[in-house]
C-alpha positions in Angstrom: -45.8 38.2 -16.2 -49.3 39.5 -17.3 -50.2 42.6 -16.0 -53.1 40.9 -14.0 -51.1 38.5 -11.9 -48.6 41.4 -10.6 -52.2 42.9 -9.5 -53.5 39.7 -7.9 -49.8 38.8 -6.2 -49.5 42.8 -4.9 -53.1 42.6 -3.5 -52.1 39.1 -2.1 -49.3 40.2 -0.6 -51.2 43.2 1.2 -53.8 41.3 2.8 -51.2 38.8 4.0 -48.9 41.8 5.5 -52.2 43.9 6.5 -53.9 41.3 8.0 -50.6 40.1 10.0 -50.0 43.6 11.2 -53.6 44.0 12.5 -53.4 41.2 14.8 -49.9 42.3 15.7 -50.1 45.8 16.4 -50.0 47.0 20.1 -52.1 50.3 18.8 -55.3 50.2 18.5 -55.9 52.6 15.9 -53.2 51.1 14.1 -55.1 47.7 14.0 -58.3 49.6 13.1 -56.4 51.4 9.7 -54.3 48.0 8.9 -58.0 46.3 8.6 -59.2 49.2 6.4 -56.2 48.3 4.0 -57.2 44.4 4.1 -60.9 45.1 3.4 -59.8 47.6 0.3 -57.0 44.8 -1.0 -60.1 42.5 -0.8 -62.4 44.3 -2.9 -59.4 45.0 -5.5 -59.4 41.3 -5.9 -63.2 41.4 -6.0 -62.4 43.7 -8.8 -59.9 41.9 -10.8 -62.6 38.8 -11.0 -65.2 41.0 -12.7 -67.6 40.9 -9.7 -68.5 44.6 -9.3 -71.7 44.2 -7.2 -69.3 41.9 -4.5 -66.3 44.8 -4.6 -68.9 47.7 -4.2 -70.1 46.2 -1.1 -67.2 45.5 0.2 -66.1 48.8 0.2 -69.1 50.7 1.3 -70.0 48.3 3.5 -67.1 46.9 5.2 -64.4 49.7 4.3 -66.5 52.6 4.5 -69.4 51.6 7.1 -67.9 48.7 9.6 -64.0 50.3 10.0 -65.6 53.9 10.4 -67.7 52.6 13.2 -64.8 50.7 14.7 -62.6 54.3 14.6 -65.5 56.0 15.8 -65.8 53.5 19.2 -61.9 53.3 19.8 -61.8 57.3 19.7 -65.1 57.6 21.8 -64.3 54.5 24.4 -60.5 54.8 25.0 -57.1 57.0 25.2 -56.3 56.9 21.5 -52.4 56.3 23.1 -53.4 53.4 24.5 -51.1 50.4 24.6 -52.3 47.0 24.8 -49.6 44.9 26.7 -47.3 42.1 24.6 -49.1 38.5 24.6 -47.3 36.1 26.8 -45.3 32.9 25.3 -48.1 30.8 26.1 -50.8 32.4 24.2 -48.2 33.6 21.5 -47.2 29.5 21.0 -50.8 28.6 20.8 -51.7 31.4 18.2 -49.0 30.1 16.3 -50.2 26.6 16.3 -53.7 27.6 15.4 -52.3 30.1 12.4 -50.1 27.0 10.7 -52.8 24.7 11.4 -55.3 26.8 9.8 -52.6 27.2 6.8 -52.0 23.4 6.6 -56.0 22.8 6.4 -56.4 25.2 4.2 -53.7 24.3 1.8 -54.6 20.6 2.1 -58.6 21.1 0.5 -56.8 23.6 -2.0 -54.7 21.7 -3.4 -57.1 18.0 -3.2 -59.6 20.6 -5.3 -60.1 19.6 -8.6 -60.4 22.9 -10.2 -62.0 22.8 -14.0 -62.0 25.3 -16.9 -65.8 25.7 -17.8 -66.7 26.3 -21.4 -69.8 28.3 -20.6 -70.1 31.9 -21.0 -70.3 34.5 -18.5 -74.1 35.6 -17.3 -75.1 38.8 -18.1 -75.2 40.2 -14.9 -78.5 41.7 -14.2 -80.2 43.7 -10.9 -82.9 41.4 -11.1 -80.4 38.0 -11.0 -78.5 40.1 -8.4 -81.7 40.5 -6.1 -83.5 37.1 -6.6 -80.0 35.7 -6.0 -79.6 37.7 -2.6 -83.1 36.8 -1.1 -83.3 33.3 -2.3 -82.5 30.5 -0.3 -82.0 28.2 -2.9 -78.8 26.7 -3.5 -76.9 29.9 -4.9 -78.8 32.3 -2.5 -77.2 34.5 -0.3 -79.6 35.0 2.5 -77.6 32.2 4.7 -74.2 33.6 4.1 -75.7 37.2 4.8 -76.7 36.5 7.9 -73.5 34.8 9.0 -71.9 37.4 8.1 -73.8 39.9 9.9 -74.1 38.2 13.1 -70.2 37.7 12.8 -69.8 41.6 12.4 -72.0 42.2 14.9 -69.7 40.3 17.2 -66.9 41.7 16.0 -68.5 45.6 16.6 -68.9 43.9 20.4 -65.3 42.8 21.0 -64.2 46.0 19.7 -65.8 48.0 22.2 -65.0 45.7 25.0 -61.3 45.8 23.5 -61.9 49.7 23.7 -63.5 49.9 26.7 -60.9 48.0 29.1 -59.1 51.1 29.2 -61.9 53.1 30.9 -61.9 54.7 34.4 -61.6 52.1 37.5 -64.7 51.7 39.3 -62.8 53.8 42.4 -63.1 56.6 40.1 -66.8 56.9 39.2 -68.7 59.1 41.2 -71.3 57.8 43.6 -75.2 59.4 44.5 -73.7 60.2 47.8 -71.1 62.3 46.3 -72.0 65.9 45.4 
């Protein structure tokens, strides 16, 4: 086995185990570090398939900028101790359901893919290409995807400090204007 694919199966493996141990964790700050590891596994792949620019911003971006903001909320919002309680049989049957169905669709369009060697050569990669190719809206533009993206992260920054949040003080314990 090639040096390459025991890189790509190690990488594999820790976003699968990462990812799993995000959504699992009772921790908060736990699931906050297991994402970290996800996002870095992800731009080692990036990486290994020669696209720099992609794995660059994945890290500074996503590892570096999104995950410290999420540590930074959970530490400001919440008792870093804090335990979320286990999910109940219902929702843990239904998350499972979704989870293989998602694995099923996804495995289906994989495998119905008719996947293709291509004879052409790489493109030199240029800052120009990369820029026209990140504002255009053209068929390989990124503007679409970008904002997806970012509205999706946004959303996820939201949920986070909601997550963070629910262990706050009860609204018997804020003080009042009458209260002195």
């Amino acid at each position: 086995m090639a040096s390459n694919q025991i890189m790509f199966i190690l990488f594999s493996v820790m976003i699968v185990v990462f990812s799993a141990l995000s959504v699992t964790t009772r921790k908060i700050l736990r699931a906050a570090v297991y994402l970290l590891f996800v996002l870095v596994s992800t731009s080692g792949l990036y990486f290994m398939l020669n696209y720099q620019f992609l794995a660059a911003v994945q890290l500074t971006l996503y590892a570096g900028g999104i995950v410290v903001l999420i540590i930074f909320s959970i530490l400001l919002t919440s008792h870093i101790s804090q335990n979320f309680e286990p999910a109940s049989i219902k929702k843990s049957v239904f998350s499972a359901i979704a989870s293989l169905a998602g694995a099923i669709l996804s495995i289906i369009v994989i495998l119905n893919y008719k996947f293709s060697a291509t004879t052409m050569a790489a493109k030199e990669v240029d800052m120009r290409l990369i820029g026209k190719s990140l504002l255009s809206v053209d068929y390989d533009g990124y503007v679409l995807p970008f904002e997806v993206i970012s509205v999706l992260l946004l959303a996820a920054m939201i949920a986070a400090i909601v997550v963070a949040k629910k262990g706050g003080p009860n609204k018997s314990e804020l003080p009042t204007l009458n209260q002195k």
